[in-house]
ROTORDO-795347 format. One record per residue (C-alpha): x, y, z. Coordinates in steps of 0.02 Angstrom, whole numbers, padded with zeros to 5 digits, always signed. Example, Ala and Ser with C-alpha at 12.3 -4.5 7.8 and 13.67 -1.06 7.14 Angstrom:
% ROTORDO-795347
+00615-00225+00390 +00684-00053+00357 
END
This chain:
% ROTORDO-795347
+04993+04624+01077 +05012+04516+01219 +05181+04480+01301 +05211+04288+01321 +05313+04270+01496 +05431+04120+01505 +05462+04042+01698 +05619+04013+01693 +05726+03902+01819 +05873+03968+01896 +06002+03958+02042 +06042+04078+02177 +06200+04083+02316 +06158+04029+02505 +06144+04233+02527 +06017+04254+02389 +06128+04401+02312 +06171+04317+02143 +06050+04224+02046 +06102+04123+01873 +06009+04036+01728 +05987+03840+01759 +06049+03760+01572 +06010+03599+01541 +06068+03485+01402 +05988+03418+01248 +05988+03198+01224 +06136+03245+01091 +06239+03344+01228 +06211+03504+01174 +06168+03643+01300 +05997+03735+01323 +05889+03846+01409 +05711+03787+01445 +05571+03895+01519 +05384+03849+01573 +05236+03916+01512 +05174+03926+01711 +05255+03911+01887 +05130+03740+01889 +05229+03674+01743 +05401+03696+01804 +05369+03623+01997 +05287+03479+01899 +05437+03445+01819 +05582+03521+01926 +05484+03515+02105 +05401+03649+02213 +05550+03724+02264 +05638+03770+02110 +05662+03946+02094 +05622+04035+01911 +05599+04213+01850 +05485+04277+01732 +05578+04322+01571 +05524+04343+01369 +05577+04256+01248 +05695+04382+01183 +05761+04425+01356 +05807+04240+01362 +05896+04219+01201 +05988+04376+01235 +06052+04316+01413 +06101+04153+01347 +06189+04185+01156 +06340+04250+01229 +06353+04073+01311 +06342+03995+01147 +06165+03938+01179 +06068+03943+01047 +05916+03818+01088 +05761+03843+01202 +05647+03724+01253 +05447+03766+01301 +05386+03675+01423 +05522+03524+01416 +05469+03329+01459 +05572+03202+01583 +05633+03100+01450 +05744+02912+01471 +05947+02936+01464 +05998+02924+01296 +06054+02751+01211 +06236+02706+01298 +06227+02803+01452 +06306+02745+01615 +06113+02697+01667 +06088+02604+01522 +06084+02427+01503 +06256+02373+01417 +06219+02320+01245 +06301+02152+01210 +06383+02113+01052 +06269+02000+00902 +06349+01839+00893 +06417+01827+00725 +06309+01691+00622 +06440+01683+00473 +06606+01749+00420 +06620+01801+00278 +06777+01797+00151 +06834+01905+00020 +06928+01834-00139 
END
């Protein structure tokens, strides 16, 4: 059986002695890991200089359930802010075309 390897973006310090998972968040807020299914795919989306390591699936989930993250994401897109962001266009108000009246 063949061992699928997940590239994985994380951080390091200036020193390069600590390195941590990168967690993203999902469009409804929620947090997440994400992995790549090659190094192409990850500096595609998160440049040539992002570092990653190479973890498994269940490696991942166990580094990140004690965080409270529960979701990964495969080979993630660049997606639009969601609806009502601070980059968002405000949303103006319909203008009310009747009023209507209870009796």
């Amino acid at each position: 059986m063949a061992r699928f390897v997940w590239h994985v973006p994380v951080t390091t310090t200036s020193t390069g002695s600590t390195t941590a998972l990168r967690l993203f968040r999902l469009r409804d807020g929620r947090r997440c890991a994400v992995g790549f299914s090659s190094p192409g795919a990850l500096a595609a989306l998160l440049g040539p200089d992002q570092a990653y390591t190479e973890l498994g699936e269940p490696a991942l989930r166990g580094l990140t359930a004690p965080l409270g993250v529960d979701t990964l994401v495969l080979d993630p897109r660049l997606v639009a802010p969601p609806v009502g962001s601070p980059t968002a266009p405000p949303a103006q108000a319909p203008t009310p075309t009747a009023q209507l009246q209870h009796r």
